[in-house]
Backbone as XML, in Angstrom:
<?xml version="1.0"?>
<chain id="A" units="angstrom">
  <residue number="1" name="UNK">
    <atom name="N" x="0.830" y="-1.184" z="0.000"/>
    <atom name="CA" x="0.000" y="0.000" z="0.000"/>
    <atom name="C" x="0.884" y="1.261" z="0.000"/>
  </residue>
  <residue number="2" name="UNK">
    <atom name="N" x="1.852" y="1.339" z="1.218"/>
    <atom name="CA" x="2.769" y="2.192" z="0.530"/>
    <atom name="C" x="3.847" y="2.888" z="-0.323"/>
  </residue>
  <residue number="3" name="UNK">
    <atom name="N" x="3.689" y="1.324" z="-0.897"/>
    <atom name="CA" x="4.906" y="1.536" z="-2.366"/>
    <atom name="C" x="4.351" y="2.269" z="-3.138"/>
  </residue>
  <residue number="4" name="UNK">
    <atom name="N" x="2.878" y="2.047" z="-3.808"/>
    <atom name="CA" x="2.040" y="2.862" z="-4.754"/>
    <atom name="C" x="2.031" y="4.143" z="-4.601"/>
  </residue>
  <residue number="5" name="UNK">
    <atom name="N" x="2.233" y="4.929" z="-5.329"/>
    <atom name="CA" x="2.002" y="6.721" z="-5.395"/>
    <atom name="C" x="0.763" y="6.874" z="-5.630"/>
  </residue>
  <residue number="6" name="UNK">
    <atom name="N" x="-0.466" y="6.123" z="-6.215"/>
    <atom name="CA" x="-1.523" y="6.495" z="-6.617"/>
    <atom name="C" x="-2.454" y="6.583" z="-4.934"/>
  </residue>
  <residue number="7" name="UNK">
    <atom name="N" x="-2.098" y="5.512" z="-4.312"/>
    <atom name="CA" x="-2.776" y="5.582" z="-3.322"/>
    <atom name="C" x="-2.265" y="6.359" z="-2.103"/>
  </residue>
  <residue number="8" name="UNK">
    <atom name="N" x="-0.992" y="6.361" z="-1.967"/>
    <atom name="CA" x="-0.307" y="7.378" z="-1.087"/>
    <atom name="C" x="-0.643" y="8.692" z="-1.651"/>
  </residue>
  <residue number="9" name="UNK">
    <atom name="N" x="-1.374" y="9.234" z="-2.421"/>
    <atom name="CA" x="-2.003" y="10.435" z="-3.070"/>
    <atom name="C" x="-3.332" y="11.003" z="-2.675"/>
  </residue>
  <residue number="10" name="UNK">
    <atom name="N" x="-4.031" y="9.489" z="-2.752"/>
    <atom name="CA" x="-5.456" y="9.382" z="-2.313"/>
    <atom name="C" x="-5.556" y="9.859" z="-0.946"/>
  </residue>
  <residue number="11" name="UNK">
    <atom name="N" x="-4.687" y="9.339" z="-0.196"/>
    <atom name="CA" x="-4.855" y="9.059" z="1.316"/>
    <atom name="C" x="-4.647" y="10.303" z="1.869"/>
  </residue>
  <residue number="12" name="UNK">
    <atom name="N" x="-3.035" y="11.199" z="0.993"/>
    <atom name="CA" x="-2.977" y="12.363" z="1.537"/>
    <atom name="C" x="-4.478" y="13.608" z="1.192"/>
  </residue>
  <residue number="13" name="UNK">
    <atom name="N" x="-4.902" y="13.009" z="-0.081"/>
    <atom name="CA" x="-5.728" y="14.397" z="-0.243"/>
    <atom name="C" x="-7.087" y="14.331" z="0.614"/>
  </residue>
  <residue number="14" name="UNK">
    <atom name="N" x="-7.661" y="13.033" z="0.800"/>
    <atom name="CA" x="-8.436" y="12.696" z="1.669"/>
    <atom name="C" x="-8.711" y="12.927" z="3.304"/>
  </residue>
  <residue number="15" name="UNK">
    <atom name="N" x="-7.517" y="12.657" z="4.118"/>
    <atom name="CA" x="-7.138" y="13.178" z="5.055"/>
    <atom name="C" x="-6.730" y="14.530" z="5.454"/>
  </residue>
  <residue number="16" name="UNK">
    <atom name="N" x="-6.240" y="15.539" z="4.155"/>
    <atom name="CA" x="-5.945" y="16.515" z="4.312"/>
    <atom name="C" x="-4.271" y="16.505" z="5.073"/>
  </residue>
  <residue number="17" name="UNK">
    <atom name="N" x="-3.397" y="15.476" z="4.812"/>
    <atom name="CA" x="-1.914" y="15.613" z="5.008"/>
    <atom name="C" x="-1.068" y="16.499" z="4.083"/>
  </residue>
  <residue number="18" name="UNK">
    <atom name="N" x="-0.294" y="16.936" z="4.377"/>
    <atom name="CA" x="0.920" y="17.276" z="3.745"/>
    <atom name="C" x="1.954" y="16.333" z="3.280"/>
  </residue>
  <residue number="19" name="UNK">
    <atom name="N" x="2.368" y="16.712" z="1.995"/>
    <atom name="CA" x="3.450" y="16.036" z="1.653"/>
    <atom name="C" x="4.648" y="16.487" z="2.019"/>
  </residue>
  <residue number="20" name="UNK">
    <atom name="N" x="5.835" y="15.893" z="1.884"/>
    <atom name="CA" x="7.018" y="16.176" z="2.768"/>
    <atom name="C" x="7.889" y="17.556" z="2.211"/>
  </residue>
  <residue number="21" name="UNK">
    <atom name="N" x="7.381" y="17.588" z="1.051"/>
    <atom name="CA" x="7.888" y="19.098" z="-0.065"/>
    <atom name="C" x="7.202" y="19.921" z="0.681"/>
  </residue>
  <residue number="22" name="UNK">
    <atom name="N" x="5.913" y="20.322" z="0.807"/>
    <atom name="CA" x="4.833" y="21.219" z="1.626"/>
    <atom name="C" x="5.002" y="21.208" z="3.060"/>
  </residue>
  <residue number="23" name="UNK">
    <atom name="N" x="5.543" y="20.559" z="3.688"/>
    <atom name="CA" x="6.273" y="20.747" z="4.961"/>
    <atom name="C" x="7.517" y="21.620" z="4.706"/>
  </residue>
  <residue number="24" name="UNK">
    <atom name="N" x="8.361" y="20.984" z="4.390"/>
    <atom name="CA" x="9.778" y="21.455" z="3.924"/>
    <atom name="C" x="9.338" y="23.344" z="3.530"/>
  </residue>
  <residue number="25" name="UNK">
    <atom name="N" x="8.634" y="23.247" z="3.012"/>
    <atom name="CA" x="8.179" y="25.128" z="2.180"/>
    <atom name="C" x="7.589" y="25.540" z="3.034"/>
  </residue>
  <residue number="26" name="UNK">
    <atom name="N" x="6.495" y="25.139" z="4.088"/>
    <atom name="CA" x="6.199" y="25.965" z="4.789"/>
    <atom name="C" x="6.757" y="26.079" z="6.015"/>
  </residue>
  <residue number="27" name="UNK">
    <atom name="N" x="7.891" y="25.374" z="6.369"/>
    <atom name="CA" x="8.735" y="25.211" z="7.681"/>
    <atom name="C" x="9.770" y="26.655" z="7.147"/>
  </residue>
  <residue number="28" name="UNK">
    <atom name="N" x="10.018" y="26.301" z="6.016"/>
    <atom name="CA" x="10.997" y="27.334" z="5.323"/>
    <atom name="C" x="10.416" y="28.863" z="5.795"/>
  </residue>
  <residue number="29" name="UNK">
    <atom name="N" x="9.049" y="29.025" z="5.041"/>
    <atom name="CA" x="8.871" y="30.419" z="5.175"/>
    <atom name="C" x="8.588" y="30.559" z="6.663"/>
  </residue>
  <residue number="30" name="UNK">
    <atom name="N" x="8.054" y="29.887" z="7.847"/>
    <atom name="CA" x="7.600" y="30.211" z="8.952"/>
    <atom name="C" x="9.326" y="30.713" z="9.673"/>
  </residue>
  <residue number="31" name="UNK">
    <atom name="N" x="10.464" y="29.873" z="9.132"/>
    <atom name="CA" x="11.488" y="30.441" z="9.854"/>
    <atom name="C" x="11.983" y="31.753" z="9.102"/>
  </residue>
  <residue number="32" name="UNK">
    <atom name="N" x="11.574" y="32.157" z="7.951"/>
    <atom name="CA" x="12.118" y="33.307" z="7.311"/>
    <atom name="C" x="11.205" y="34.413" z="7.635"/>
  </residue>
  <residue number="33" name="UNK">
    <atom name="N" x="9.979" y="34.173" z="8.181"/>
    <atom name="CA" x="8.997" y="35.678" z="8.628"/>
    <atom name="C" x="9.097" y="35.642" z="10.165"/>
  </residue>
  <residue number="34" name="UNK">
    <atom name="N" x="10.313" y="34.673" z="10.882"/>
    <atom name="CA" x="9.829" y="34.498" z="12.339"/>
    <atom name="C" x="10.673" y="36.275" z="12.432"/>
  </residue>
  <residue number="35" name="UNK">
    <atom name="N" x="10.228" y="36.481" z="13.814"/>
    <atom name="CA" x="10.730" y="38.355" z="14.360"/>
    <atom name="C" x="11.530" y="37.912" z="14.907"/>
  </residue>
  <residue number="36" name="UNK">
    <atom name="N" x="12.992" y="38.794" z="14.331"/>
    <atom name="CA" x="14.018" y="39.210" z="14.509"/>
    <atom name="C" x="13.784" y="39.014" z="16.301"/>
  </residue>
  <residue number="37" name="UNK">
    <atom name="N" x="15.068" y="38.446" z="17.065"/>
    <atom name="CA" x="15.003" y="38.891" z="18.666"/>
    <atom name="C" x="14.100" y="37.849" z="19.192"/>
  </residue>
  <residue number="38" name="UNK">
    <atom name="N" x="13.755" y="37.357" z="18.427"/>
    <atom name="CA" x="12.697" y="36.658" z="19.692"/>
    <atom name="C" x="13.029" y="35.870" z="20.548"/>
  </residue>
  <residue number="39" name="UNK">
    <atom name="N" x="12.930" y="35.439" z="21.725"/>
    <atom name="CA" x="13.236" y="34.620" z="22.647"/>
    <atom name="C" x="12.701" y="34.334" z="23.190"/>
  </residue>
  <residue number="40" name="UNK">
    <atom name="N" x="12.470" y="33.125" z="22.802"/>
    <atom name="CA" x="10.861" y="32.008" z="23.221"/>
    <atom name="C" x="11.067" y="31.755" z="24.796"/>
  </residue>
  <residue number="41" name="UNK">
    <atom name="N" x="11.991" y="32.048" z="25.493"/>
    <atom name="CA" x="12.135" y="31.643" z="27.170"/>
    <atom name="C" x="11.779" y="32.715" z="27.659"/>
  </residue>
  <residue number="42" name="UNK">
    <atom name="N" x="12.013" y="34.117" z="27.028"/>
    <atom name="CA" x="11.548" y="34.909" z="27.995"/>
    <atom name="C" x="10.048" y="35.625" z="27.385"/>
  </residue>
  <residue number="43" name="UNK">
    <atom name="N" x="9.710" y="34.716" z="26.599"/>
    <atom name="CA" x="8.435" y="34.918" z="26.297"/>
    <atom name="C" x="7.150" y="33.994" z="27.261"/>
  </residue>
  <residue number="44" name="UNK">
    <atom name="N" x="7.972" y="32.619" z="27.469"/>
    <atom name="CA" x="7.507" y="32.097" z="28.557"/>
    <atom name="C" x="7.433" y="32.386" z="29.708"/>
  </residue>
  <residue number="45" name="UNK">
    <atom name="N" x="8.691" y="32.821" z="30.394"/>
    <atom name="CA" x="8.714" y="33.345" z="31.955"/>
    <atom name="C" x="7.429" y="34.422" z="31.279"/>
  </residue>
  <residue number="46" name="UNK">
    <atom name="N" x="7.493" y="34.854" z="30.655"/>
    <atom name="CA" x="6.689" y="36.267" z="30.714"/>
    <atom name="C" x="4.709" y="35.870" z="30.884"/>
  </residue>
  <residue number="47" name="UNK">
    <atom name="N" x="4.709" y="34.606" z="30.458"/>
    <atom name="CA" x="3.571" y="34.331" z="30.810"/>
    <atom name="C" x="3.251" y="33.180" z="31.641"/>
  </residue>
  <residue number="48" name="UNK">
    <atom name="N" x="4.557" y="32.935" z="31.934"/>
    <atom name="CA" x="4.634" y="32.118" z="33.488"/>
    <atom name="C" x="4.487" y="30.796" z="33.722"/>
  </residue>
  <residue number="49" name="UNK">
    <atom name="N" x="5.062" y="30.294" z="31.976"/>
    <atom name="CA" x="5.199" y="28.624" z="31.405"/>
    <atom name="C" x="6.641" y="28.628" z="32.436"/>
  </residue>
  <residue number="50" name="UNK">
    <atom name="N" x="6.309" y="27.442" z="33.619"/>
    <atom name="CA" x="8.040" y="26.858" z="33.668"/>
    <atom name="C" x="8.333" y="26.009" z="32.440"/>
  </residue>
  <residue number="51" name="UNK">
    <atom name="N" x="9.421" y="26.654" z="32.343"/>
    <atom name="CA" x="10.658" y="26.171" z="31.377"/>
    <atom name="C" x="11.391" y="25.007" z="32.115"/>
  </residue>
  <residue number="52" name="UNK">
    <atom name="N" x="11.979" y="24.211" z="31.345"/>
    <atom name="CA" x="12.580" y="23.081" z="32.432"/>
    <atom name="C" x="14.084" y="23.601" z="31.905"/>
  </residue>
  <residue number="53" name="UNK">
    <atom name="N" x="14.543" y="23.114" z="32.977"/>
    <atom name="CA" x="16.268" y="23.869" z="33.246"/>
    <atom name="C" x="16.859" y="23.241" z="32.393"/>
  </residue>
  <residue number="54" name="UNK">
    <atom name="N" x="18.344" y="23.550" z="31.336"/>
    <atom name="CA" x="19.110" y="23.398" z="30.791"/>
    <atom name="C" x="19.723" y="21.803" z="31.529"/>
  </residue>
  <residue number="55" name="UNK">
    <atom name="N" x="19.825" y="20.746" z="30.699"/>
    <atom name="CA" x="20.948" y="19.453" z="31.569"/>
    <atom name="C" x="22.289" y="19.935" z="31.169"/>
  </residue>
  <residue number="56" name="UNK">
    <atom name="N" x="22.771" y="19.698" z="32.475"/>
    <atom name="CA" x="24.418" y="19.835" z="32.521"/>
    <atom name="C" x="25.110" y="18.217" z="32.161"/>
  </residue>
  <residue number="57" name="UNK">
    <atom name="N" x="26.274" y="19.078" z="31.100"/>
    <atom name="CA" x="26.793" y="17.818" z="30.250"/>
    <atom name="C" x="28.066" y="17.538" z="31.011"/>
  </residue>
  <residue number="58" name="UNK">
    <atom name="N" x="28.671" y="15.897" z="31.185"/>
    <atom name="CA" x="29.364" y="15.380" z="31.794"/>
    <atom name="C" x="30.608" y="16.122" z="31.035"/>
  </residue>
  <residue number="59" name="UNK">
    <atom name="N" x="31.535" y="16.264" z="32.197"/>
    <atom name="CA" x="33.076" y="16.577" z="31.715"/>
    <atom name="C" x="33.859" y="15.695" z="30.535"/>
  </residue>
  <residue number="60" name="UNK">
    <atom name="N" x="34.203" y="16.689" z="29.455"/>
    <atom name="CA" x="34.498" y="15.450" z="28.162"/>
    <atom name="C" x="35.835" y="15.796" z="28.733"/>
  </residue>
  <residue number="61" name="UNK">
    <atom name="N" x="37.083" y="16.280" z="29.069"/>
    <atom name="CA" x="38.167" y="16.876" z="29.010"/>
    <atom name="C" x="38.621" y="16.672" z="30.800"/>
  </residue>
  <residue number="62" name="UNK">
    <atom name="N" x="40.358" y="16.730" z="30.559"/>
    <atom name="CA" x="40.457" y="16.455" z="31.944"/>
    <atom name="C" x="40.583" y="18.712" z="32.271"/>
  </residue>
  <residue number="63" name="UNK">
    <atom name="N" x="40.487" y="19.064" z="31.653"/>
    <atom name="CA" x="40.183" y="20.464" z="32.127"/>
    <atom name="C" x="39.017" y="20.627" z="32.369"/>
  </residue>
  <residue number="64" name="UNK">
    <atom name="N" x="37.784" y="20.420" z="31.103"/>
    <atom name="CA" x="36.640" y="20.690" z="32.455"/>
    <atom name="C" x="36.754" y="19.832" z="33.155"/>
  </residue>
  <residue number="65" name="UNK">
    <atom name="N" x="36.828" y="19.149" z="33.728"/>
    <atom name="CA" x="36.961" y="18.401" z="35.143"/>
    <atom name="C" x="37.545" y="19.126" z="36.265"/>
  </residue>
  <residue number="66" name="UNK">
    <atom name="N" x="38.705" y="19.882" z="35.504"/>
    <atom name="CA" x="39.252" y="20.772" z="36.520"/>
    <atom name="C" x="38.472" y="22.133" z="37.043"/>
  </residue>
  <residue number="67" name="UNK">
    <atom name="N" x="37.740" y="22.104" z="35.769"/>
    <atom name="CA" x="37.635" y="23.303" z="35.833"/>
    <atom name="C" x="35.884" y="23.168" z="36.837"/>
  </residue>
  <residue number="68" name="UNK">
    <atom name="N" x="35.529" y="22.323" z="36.776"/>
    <atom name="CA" x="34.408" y="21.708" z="37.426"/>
    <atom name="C" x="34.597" y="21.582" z="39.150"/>
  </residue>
  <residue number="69" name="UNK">
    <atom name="N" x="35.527" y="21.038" z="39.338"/>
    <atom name="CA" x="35.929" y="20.956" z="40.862"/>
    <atom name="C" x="36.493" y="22.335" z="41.354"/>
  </residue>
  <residue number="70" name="UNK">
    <atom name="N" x="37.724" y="23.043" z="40.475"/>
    <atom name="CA" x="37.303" y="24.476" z="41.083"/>
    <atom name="C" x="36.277" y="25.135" z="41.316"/>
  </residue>
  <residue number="71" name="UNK">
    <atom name="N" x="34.660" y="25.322" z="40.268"/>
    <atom name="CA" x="33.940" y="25.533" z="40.430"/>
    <atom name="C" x="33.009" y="25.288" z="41.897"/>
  </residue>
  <residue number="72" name="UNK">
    <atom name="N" x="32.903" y="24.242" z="42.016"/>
    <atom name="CA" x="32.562" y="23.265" z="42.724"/>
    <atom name="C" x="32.618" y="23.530" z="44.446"/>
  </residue>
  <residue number="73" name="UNK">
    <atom name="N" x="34.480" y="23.381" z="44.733"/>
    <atom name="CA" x="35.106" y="24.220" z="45.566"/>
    <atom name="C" x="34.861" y="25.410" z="45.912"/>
  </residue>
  <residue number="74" name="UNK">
    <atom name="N" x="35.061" y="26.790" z="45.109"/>
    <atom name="CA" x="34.505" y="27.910" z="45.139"/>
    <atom name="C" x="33.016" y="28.165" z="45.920"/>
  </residue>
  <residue number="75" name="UNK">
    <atom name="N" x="32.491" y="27.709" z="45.102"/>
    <atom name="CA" x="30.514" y="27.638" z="45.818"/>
    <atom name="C" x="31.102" y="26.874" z="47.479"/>
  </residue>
  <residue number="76" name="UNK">
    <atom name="N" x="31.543" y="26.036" z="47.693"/>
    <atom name="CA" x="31.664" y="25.288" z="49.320"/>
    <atom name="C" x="31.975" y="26.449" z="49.894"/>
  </residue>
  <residue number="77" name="UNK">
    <atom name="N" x="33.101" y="26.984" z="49.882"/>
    <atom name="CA" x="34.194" y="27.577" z="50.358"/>
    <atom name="C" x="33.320" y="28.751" z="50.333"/>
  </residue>
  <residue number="78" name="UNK">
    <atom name="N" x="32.546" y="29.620" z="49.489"/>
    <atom name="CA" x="31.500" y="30.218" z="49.543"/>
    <atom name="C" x="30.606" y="30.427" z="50.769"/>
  </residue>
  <residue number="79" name="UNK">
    <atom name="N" x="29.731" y="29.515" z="50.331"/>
    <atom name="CA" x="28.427" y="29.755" z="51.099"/>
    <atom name="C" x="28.586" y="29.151" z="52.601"/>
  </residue>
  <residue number="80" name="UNK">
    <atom name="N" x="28.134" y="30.458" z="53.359"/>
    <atom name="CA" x="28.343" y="30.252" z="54.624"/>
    <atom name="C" x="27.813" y="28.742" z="55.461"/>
  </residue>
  <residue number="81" name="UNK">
    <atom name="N" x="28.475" y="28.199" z="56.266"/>
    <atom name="CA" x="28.079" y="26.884" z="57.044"/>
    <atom name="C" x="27.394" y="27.026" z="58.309"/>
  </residue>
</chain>
């Protein structure tokens, strides 16, 4: 059924799908009229969607590692006990 083009034709015009060209063109223009600046996070805080926090990526390098435990250190050594 889905090897045929005649019926993979049918099905889209019937259902009202898009074909993968008509995706592709209108994904195109929606990113070429999007406004300059926008920043969809602080468009959220602004209407008070939590955002879920950024994941922190494991140390690939033995510098960040270093640079991780200084960090790390700093904040202890920091905040009062």
């Amino acid at each position: 059924m889905a090897k045929d083009p005649s019926i993979r034709q049918q099905i889209t015009q019937e259902y009202g799908l898009k074909t993968g060209d008509e995706i592709k063109k209108q994904v195109q223009t929606l990113t070429n009229t999007a406004t300059v600046g926008f920043d969809p996070k602080a468009f959220l805080d602004e209407l008070g969607v939590p955002t879920p926090e950024k994941k922190s990526k494991l140390p690939a390098t033995i510098q960040d590692l270093k640079n991780l435990t200084r960090s790390l250190l700093s904040k202890q050594i920091q905040s009062p006990t």
